[in-house]
N, C-alpha and C positions, 0 to 999 in steps of 0.2 A: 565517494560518499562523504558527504560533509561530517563535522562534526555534533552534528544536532540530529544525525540518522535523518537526513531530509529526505522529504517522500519524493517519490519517483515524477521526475519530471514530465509535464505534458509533448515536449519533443522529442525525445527517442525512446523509438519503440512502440508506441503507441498505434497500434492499428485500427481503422476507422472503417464501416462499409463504403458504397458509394453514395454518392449526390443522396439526399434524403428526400421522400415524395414533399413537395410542398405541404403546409400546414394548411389549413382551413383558414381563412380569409374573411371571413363574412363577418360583419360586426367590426372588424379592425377598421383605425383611422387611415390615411395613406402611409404613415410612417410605419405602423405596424407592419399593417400588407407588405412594403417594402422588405421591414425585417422578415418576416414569414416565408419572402418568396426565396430567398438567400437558399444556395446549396449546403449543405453540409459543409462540404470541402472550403466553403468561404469561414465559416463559422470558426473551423479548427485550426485554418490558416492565422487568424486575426486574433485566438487566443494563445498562439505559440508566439507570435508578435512581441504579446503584451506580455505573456511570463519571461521571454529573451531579458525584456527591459524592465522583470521585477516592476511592471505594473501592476501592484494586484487591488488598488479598490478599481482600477480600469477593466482587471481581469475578472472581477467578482462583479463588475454592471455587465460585462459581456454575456457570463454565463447565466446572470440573471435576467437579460433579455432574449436570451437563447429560448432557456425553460420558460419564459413569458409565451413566445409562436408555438415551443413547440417541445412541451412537458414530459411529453414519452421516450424523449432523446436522451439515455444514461450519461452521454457527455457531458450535457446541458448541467448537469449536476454534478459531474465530476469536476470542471474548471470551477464553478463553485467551490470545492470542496477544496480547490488547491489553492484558491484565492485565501478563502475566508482561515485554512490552517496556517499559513502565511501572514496573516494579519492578526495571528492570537487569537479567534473565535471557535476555538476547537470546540464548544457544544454543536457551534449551528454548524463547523465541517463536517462533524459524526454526525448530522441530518441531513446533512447536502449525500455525504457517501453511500448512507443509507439509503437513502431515496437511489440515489445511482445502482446501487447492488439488487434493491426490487426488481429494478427494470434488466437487470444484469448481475444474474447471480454470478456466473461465472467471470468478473471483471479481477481477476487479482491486482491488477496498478490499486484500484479503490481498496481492497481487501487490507492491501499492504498501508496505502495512505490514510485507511479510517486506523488500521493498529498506529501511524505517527500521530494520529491524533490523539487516540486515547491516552498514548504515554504522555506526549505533551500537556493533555489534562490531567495528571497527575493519577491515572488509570493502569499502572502497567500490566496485570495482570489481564485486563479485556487485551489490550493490547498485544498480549501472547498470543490469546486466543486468534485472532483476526490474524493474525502472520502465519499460524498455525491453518486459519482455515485456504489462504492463499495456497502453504504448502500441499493441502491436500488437491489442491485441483491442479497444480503442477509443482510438481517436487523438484524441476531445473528452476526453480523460480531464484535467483542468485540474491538479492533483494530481501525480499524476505527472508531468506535461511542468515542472514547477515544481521538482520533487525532482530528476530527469535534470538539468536545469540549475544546480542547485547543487550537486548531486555531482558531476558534471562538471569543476564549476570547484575543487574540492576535491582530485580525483584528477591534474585536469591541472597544475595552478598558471598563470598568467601565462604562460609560455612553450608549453605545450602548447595553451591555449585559445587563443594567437596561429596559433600550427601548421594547426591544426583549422582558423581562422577563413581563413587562407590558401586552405586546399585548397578550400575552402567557398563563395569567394569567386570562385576559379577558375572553379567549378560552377555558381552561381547565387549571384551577389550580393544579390541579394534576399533570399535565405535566409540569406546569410551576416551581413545586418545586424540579421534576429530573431535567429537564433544569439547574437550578439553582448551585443544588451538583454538575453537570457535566462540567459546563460550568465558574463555576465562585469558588464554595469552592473547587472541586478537582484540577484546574488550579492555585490555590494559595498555597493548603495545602500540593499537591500530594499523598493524603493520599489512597493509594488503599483501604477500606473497601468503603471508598465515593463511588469513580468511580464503583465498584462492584457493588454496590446496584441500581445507577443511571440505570449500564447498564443493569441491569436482566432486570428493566422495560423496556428499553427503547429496547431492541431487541424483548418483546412481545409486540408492539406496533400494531394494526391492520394498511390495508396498508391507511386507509383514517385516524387515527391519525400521523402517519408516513408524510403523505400529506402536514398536516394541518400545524404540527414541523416546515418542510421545507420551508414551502411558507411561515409561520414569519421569519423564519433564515434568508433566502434568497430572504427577498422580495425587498432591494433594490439592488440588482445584486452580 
């Protein structure tokens, strides 16, 4: 993980359906039609290409000619999204992901990439929220539980992640001492063996520990 918490790359991991039905055709020039007729699998080929080689106004014409043939494609808007956060447009990336999340609510790459944008725009507390909402549609999500903890300690400073770590502690001490590696020694140290260990626990968490996390994390907004 970079030091800028960079969003989750378009090449690993990322799973795609197959070939997508052609677009509608009618009305486009030959070029279009040409674009339109494209597989999926060419599409996402050519923007793994482009991020390889940190193209991203290449990357951000691609996904903009994607969603040109064919708007109902959530990727179409997520290589957007990873282009245009990349290039400092984090309003129009939180539109691009949004737009990607309509069509795919369940996306957590987007989930976790709109929370890198809002912190990037100077938002960190939506930003909770959106790492937060990743975490609940899959709590192994390693990424996420990694962003939440350093935005966390970002939003709260020192005396709130003391606060936190109180209440936490109250609850279940055992949580309160991953809390703690995750949230306050790996945000200082960046030592990945920390955050590893935080997280194995914290993605077996059941969903009423996971609960219990959240409502101290988040219990004043």
């Amino acid at each position: 993980m970079s030091q800028r918490l960079s969003c989750l790359l378009l090449l690993p991991g990322l799973a795609f359906a197959g070939p997508a039905a052609a677009a509608q055709t009618f009305g486009l020039d030959g070029g279009q039609a040409a674009l339109a007729a494209r597989p999926q699998a060419e599409w996402v080929r050519q923007a793994q290409t482009l991020e390889k080689h940190a193209d991203w106004p290449g990357l951000l014409a691609w996904g903009q000619a994607w969603a040109q043939v064919d708007a109902g494609n959530a990727l179409a808007w997520f290589v957007q999204g990873r282009a245009l956060g990349e290039l400092g447009r984090f309003a129009e990336a939180i539109a691009a992901y949004r737009r990607n999340l309509r069509l795919d609510p369940g996306d957590v790459h987007a989930r976790n990439n709109l929370g890198n944008a809002w912190r990037d725009s100077g938002r960190p507390r939506e930003a909770m929220q959106a790492y937060r909402a990743a975490l609940e549609i899959d709590p192994g999500y390693v990424q996420a539980w990694h962003n939440l903890g350093l935005t966390f300690y970002l939003v709260k400073g020192q005396a709130g992640v003391a606060q936190a770590l109180h209440k936490l502690q109250a609850a279940d001490p055992a949580l309160a001492e991953v809390w703690r590696a995750l949230a306050v020694e790996y945000s200082v140290t960046r030592d990945a063996r920390v955050a590893h260990e935080a997280v194995r626990v914290l993605r077996g968490l059941s969903a009423a520990e996971r609960a219990r996390l959240f409502g101290i994390l988040f219990a004043d907004g």
